[in-house]
BAVEXZA-252353 format. One record per residue (C-alpha): x, y, z; residue in three letters; residue number from 0. Coordinates in Angstrom, 3 decimals, always signed. Example, Ala and Ser with C-alpha at 12.3 -4.5 7.8 and 13.67 -1.06 7.14 Angstrom:
R        xx        yy        zz  type  seq
R   +12.300    -4.500    +7.800   ALA    0
R   +13.670    -1.060    +7.140   SER    1
// end
This chain:
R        xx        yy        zz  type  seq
R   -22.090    -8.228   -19.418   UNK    0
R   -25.507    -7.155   -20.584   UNK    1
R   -25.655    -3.292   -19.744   UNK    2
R   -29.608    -3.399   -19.788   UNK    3
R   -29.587    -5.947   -16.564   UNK    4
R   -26.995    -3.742   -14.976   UNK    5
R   -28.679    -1.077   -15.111   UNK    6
R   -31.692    -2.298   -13.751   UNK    7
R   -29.871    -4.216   -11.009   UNK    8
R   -28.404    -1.441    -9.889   UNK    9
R   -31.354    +0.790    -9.915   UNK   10
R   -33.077    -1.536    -7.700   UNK   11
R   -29.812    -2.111    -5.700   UNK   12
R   -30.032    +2.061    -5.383   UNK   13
R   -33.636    +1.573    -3.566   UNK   14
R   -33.443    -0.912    -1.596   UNK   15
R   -30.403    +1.092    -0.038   UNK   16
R   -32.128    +4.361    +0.334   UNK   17
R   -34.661    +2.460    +2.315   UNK   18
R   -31.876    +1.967    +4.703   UNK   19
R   -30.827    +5.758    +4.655   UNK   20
R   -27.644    +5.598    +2.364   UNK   21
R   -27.545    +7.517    -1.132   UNK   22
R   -25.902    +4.896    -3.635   UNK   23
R   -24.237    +7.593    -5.565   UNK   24
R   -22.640    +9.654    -3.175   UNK   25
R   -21.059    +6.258    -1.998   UNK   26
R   -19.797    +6.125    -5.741   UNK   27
R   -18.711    +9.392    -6.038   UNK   28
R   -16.456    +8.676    -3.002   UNK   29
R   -14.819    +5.687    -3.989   UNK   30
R   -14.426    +7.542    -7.210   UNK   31
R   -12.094    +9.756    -5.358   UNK   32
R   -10.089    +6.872    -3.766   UNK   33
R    -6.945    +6.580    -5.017   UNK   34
R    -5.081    +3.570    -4.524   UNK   35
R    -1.229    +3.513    -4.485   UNK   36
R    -0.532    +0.255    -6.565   UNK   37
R    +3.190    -1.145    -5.735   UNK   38
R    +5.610    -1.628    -8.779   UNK   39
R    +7.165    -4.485    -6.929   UNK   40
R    +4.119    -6.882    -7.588   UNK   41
R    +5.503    -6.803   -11.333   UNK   42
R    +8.822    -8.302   -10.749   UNK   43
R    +9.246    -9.498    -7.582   UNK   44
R   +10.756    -7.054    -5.737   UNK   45
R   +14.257    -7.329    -7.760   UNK   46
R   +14.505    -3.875    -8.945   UNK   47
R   +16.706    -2.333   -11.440   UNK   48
R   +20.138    -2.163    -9.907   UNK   49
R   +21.470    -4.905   -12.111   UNK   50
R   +20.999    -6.706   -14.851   UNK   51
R   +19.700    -9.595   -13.154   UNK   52
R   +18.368    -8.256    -9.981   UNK   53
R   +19.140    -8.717    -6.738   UNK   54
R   +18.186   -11.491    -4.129   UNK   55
R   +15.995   -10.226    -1.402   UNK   56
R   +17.807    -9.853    +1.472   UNK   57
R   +16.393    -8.117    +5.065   UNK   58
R   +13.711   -10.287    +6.712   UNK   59
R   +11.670   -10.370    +3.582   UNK   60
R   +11.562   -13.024    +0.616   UNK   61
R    +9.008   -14.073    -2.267   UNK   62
R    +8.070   -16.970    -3.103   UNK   63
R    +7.116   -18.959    -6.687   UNK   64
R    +8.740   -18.787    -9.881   UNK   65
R    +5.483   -18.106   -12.968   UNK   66
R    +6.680   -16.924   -15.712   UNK   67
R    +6.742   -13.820   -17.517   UNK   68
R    +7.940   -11.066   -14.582   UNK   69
R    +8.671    -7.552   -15.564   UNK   70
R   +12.752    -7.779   -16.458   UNK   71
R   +12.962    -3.851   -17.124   UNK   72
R   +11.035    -0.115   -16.610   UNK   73
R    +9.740    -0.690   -19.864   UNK   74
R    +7.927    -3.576   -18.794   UNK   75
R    +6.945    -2.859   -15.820   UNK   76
R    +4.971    +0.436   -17.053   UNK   77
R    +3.425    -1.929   -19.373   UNK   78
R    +2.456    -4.733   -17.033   UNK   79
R    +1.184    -1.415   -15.188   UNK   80
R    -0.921    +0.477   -17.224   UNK   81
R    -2.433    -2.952   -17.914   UNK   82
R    -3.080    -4.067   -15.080   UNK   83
R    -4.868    +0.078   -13.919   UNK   84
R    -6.997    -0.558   -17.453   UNK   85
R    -8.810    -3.071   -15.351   UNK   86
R    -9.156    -1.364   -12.235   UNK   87
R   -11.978    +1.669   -11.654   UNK   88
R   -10.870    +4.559   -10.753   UNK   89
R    -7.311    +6.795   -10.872   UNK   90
R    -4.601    +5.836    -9.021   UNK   91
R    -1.123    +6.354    -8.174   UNK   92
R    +2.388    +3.936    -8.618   UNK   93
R    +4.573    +3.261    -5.804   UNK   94
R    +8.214    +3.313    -6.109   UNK   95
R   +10.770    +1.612    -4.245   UNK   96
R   +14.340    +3.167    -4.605   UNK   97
R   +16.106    +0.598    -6.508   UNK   98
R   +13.420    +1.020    -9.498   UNK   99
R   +15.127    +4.244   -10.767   UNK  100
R   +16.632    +4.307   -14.456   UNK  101
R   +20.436    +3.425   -13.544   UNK  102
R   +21.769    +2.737   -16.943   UNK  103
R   +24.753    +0.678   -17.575   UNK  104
R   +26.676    +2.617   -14.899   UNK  105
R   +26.384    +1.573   -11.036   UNK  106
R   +24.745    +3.685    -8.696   UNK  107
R   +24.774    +3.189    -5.381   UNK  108
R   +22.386    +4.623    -2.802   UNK  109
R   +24.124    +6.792    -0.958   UNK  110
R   +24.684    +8.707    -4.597   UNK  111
R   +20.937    +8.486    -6.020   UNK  112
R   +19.368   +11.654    -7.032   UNK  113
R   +16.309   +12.593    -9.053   UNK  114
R   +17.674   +12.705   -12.371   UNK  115
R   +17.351    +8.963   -12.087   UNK  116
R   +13.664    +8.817   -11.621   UNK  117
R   +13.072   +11.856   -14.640   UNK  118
R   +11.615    +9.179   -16.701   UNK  119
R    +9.086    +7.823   -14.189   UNK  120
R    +8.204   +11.657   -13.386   UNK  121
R    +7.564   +12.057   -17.394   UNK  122
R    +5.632    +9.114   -17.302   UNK  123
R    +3.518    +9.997   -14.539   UNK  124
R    +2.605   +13.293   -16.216   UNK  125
R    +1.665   +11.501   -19.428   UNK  126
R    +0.001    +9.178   -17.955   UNK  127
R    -1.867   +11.027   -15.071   UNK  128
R    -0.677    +9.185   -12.798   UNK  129
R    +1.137   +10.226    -9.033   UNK  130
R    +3.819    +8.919    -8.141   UNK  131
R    +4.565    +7.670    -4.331   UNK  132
R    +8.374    +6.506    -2.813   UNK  133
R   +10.219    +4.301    -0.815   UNK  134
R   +13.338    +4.240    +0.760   UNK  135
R   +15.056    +1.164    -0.353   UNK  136
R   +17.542    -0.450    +3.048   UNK  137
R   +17.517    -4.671    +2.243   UNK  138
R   +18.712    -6.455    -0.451   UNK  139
R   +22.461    -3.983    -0.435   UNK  140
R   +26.387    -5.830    +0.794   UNK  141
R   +26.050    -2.726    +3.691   UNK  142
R   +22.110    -4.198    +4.756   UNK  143
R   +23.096    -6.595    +7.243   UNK  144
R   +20.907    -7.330   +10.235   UNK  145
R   +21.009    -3.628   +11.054   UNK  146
R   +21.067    -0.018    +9.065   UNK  147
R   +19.839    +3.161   +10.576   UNK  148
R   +20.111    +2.016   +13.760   UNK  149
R   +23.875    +0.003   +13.276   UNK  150
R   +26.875    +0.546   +16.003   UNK  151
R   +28.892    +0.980   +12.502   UNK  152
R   +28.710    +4.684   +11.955   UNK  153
R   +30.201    +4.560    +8.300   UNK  154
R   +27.238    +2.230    +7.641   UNK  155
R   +24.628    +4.076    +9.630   UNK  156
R   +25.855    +7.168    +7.738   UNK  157
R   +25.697    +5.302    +4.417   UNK  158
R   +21.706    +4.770    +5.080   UNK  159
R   +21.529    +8.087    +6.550   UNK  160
R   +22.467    +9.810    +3.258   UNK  161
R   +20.451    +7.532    +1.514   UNK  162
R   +17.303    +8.423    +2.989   UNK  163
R   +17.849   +12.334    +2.637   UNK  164
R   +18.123   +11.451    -1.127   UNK  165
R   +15.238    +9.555    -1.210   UNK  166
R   +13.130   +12.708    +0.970   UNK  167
R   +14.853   +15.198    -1.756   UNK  168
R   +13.503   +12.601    -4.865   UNK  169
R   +10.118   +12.510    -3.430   UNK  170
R    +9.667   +16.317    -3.498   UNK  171
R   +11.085   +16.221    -7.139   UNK  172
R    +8.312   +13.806    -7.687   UNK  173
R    +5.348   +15.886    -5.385   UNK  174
R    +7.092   +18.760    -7.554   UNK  175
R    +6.419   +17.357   -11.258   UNK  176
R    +2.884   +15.874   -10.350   UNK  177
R    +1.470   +18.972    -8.255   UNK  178
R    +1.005   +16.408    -5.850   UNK  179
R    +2.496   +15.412    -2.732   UNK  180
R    +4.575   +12.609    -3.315   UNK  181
R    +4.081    +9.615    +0.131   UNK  182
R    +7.503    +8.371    +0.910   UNK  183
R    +7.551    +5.750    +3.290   UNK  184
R   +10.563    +5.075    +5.259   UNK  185
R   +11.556    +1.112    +6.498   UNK  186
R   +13.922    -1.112    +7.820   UNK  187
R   +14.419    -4.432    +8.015   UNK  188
R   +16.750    -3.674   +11.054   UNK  189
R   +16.440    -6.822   +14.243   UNK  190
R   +18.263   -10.104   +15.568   UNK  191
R   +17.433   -13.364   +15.099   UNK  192
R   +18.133   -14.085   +18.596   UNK  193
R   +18.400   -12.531   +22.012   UNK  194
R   +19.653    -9.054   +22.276   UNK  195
R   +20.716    -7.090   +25.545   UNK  196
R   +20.990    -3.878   +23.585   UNK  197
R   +17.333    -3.030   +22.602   UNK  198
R   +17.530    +0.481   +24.014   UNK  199
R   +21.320    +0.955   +22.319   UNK  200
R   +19.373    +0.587   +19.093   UNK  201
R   +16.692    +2.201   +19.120   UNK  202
R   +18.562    +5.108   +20.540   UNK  203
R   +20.800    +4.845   +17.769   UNK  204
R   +17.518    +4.882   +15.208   UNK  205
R   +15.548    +7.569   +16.769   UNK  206
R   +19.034   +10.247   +16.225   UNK  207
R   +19.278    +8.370   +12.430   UNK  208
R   +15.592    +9.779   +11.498   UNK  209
R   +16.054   +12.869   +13.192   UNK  210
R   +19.011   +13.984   +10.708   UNK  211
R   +17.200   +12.449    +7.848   UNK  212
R   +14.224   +14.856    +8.589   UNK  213
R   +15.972   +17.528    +9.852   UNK  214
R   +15.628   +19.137    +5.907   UNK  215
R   +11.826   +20.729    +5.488   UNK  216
R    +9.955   +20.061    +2.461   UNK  217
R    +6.855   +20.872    +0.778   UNK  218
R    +5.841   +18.800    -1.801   UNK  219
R    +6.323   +15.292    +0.106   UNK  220
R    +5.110   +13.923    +2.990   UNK  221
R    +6.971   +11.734    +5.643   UNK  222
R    +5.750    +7.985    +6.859   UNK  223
R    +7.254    +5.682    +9.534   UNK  224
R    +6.361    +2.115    +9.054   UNK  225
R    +6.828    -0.466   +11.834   UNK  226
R    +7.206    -4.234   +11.951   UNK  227
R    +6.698    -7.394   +14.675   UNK  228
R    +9.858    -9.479   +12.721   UNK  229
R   +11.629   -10.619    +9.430   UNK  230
R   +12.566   -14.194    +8.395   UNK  231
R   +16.095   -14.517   +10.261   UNK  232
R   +15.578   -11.593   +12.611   UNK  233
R   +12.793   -13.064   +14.366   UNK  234
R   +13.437   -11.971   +18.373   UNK  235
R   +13.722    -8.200   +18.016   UNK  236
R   +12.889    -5.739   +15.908   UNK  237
R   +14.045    -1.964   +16.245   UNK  238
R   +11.342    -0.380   +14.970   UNK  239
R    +8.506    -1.828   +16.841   UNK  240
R    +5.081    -0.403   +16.516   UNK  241
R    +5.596    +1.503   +20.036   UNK  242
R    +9.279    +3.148   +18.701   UNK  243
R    +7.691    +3.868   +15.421   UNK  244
R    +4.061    +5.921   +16.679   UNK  245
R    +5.794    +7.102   +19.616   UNK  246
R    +7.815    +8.816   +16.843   UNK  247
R    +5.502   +10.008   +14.540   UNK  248
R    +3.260   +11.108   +17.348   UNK  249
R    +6.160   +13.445   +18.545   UNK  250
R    +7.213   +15.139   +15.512   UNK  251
R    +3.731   +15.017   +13.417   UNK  252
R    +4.713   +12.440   +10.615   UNK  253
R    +2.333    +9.849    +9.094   UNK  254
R    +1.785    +6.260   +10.693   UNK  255
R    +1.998    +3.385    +7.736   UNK  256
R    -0.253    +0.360    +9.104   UNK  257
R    +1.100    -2.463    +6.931   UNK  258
R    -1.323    -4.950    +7.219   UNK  259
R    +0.473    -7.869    +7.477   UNK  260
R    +3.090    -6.280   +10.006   UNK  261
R    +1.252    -7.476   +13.497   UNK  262
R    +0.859   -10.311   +15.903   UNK  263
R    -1.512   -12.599   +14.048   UNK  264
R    -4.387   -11.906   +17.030   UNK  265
R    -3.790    -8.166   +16.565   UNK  266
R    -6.501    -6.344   +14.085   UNK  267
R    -5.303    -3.020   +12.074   UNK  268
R    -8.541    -1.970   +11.979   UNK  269
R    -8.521    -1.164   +15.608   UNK  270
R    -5.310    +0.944   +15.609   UNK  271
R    -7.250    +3.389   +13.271   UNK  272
R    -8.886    +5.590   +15.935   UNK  273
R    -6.106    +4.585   +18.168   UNK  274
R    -3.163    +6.562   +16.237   UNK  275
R    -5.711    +8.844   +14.384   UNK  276
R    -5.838   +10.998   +17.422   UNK  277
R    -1.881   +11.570   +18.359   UNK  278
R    -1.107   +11.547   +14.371   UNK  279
R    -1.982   +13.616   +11.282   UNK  280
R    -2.368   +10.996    +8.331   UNK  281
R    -1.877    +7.259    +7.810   UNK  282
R    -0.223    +5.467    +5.380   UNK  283
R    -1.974    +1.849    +4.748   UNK  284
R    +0.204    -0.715    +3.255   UNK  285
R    -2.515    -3.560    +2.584   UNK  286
R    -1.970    -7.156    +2.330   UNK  287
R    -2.881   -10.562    +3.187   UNK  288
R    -0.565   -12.275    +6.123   UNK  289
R    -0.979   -15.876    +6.377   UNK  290
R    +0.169   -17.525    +9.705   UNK  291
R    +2.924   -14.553    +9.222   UNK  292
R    +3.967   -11.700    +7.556   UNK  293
R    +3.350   -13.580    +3.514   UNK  294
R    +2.274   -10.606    +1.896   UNK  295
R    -0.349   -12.689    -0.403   UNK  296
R    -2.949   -10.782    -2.698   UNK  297
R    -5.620    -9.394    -1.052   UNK  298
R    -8.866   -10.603    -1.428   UNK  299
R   -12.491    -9.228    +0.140   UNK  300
R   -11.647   -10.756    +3.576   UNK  301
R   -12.894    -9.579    +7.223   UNK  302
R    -9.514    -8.093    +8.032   UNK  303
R    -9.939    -5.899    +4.783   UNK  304
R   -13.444    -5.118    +5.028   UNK  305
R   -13.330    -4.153    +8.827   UNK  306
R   -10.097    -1.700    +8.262   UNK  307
R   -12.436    -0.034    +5.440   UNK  308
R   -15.183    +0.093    +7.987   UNK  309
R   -13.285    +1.851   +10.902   UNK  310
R   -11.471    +4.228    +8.264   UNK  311
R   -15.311    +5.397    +7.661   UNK  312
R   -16.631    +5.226   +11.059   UNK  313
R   -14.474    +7.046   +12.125   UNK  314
R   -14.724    +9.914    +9.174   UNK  315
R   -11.333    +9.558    +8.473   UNK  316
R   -11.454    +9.208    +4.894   UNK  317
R    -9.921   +12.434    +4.327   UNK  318
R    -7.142   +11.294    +6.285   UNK  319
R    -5.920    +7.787    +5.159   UNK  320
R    -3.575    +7.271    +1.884   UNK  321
R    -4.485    +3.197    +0.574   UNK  322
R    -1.719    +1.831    -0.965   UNK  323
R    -0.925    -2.358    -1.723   UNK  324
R    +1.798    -4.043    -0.403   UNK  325
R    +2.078    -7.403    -1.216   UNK  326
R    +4.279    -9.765    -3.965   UNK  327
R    +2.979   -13.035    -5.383   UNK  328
R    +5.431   -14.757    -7.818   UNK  329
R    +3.471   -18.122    -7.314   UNK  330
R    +0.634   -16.995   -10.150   UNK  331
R    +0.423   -14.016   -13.190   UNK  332
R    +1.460   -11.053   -11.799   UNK  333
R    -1.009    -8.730   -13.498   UNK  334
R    -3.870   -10.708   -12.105   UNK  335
R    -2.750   -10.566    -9.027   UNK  336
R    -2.652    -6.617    -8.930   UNK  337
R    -6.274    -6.783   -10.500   UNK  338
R    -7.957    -8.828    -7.747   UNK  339
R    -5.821    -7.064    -4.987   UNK  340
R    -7.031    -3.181    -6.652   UNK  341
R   -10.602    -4.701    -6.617   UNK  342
R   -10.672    -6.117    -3.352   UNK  343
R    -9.795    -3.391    -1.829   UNK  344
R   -12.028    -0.952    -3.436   UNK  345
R   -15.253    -3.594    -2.966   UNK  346
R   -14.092    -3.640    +0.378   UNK  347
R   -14.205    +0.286    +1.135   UNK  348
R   -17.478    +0.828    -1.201   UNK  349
R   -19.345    -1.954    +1.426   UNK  350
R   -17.972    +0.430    +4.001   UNK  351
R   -19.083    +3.525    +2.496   UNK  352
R   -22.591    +1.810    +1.854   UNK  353
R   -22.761    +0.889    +5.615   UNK  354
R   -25.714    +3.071    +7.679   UNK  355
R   -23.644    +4.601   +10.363   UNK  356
R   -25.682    +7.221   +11.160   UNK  357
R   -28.423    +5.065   +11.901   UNK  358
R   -26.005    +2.257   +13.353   UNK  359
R   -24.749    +5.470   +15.483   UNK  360
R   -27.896    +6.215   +16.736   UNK  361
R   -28.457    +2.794   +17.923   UNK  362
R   -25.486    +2.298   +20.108   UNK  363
R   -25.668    +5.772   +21.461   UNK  364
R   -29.083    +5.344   +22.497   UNK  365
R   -28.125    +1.635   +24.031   UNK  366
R   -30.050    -0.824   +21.743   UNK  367
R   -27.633    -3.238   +21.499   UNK  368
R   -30.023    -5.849   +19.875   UNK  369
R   -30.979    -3.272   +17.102   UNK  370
R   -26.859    -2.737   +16.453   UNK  371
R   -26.248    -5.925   +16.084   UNK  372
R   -29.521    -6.590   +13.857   UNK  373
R   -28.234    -4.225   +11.566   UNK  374
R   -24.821    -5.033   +11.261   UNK  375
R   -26.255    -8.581   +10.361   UNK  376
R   -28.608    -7.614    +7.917   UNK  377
R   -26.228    -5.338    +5.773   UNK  378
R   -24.370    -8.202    +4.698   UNK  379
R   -26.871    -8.918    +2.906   UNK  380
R   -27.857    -6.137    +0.697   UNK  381
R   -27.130    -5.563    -2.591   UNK  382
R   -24.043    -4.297    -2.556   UNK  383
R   -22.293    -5.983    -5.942   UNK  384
R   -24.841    -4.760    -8.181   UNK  385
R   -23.583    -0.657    -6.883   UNK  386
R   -19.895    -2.735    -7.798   UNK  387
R   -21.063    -3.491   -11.106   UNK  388
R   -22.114    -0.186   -12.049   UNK  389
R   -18.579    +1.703   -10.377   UNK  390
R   -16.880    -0.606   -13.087   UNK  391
R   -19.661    -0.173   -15.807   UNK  392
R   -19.003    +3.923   -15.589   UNK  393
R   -14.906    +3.383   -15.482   UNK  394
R   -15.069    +1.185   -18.979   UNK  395
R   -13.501    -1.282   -17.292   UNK  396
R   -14.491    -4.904   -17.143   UNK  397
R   -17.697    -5.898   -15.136   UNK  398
R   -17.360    -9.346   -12.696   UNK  399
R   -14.776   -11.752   -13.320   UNK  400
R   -14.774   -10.399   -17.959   UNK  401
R   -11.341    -9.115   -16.776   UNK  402
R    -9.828   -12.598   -17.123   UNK  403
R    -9.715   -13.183   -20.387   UNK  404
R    -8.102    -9.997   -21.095   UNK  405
R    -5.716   -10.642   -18.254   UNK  406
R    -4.719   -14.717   -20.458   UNK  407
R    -4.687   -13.245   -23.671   UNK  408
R    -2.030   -10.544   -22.315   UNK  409
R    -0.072   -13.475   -21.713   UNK  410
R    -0.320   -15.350   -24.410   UNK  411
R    +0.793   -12.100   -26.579   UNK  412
R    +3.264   -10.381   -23.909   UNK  413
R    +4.358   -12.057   -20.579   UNK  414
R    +4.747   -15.563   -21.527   UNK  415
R    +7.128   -14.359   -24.687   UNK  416
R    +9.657   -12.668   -21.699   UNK  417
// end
């Protein structure tokens, strides 16, 4: 891209927005501060690195397509990575799930994890400058079954018990080595596929589960309950609803994830921002792209995106909200699809950040609804991708769609050799 034009288009971009009230560069410097927490399970389809070959996905969630060239190992996985960030603005973090520590030849199981086998991610992180986030790790295990924290089976409810605390005690480690807290997010798949007369039973049984995993206090991590409507083959109940799960973190103070994709389809997770905001301390967004159902495709610059980035700065919550991706396409190349979910998001929250709410405030509070509406029409318009351009322009990274290229000769030279 010719530099010159940029610059000119954004400098004329940057007036025509401070005609409508809003500084162009403090947007920037404010998505310059937004860190996104990119998921390491894009790379490789949520197999892991238990075994040799992986795992089948198991729990309520699958993946679908077969391209070529997915991460087999750490190694390249930080590779597919760091390539994939190179094209992205900003500085973000990596989330981990539990099953993507470094196991060796020897078998681990979860209820025996423990930070030594994450050391090499932590080293990582610190020479790469990059914080690490964590996930507890319940599907895709002999002992998952339909139910975990919350199963009748205490030998199994203990097993996923123990291997939660781990995973709390592993994300301090990490919050430890990066200076940092380290998110952990804590799900389960747990449901029936058909009728059940022992909802309460099982909830019960959940709610006493997390209260021994976070009975242990720590300082450099920071606890988040994530709720679901269903998984594939546990359709008809779910344990931890939405209601069990912010009824929770509302009592004891922990952070709310809002997984995107993990509502009825006529829901919007941009309206449970304000909503939870005010009985909760943080949230956790886990950001994807549900079609019909929970599909977890990439995200692209889509209403649903672009009005959770609006209500997050409406309602001056910035401050508040840790971004993080959560989706897995196997159906096209991997490190594209992190590139144009990273971007999507982040053109999605600088539109926000560009949007005049004072003066869109001002209207509603003073009851000209004509003028609101006006407004909200007529941003759409402005020139918003030219303030895009230049975010990239000052990261080095590429500017429009000169990021493909770089993303097919990658795999000429790497993935399509796996």
């Amino acid at each position: 891209m010719n530099e010159q034009l940029l610059e000119k288009a954004y400098a004329i971009a940057a007036e025509r927005y401070a005609e409508a009230g809003i500084d162009t560069e403090k947007a920037l410097a404010r998505l310059q501060k937004m860190a996104i927490s990119l998921h390491c399970w894009q790379a490789d389809d949520v197999r892991g690195f238990e075994s040799a070959g992986g795992e089948d996905l198991t729990g309520g969630i699958q993946t679908t397509g077969n391209y070529p060239g997915r991460a087999r190992n750490v190694d390249e996985l930080r590779a597919d990575v760091l390539k994939a960030t190179s094209m992205i603005p900003g500085h973000h973090r990596l989330n981990l799930h539990e099953i993507y520590g470094e196991f060796g030849t020897r078998k681990v199981d979860r209820d025996q994890v423990g930070p030594e086998h994450f050391e090499g991610w932590m080293q990582w992180s610190r020479e790469h400058g990059m914080p690490l986030d964590f996930n507890t790790t319940s599907f895709s295990h002999p002992k998952s079954g339909d139910l975990s924290l919350s199963n009748p089976d205490k030998g199994i409810r203990d097993f996923w018990i123990e291997h939660s605390k781990r995973c709390r005690n592993i994300a301090n480690e990490m919050g430890r080595n990066q200076n940092d807290p380290c998110i952990m997010n804590l799900w389960v798949h747990d449901g029936s596929k058909d009728i059940t007369v022992n909802r309460y039973k099982y909830r019960e049984l959940f709610r006493s589960s997390l209260d021994e995993i976070f009975a242990t206090k720590y300082d450099m991590m920071k606890d988040c309950l994530e709720s679901k409507t269903f998984g594939i083959g546990l359709e008809s109940y779910t344990v931890g609803s939405l209601e069990f799960c912010v009824g929770y973190c509302a009592q004891h103070g922990k952070i709310y994830t809002i997984d995107t994709g993990h509502y009825h389809p006529t829901e919007s997770a941009a309206d449970k921002v304000s909503s939870v905001l005010l009985f909760v301390p943080e949230l956790m967004l886990h950001v994807s792209r549900p079609v019909r159902w929970d599909s977890d495709h990439v995200v692209i610059m889509n209403d649903d995106i672009m009005d959770l980035c609006k209500e997050i700065i409406r309602a001056d919550a910035l401050d508040r909200v840790h971004f993080g991706l959560d989706y897995f396409d196997a159906s096209i190349n991997r490190i594209g699809a992190y590139v144009i979910g990273a971007r999507a998001a982040q053109k999605c929250m600088l539109q926000a950040l560009l949007e005049p709410v004072a003066r869109l405030r001002e209207y509603e509070e003073s009851g000209r609804g004509f003028q609101r509406l006006a407004l909200l029409e007529e941003e759409k318009t402005l020139p918003w991708s030219a303030v895009w351009d230049m975010f990239c322009l000052r990261n080095e990274v590429p500017v429009g769609e000169d990021f493909i290229p770089e993303i097919e000769r990658y795999e000429r030279e790497v993935t399509s050799r796996r």
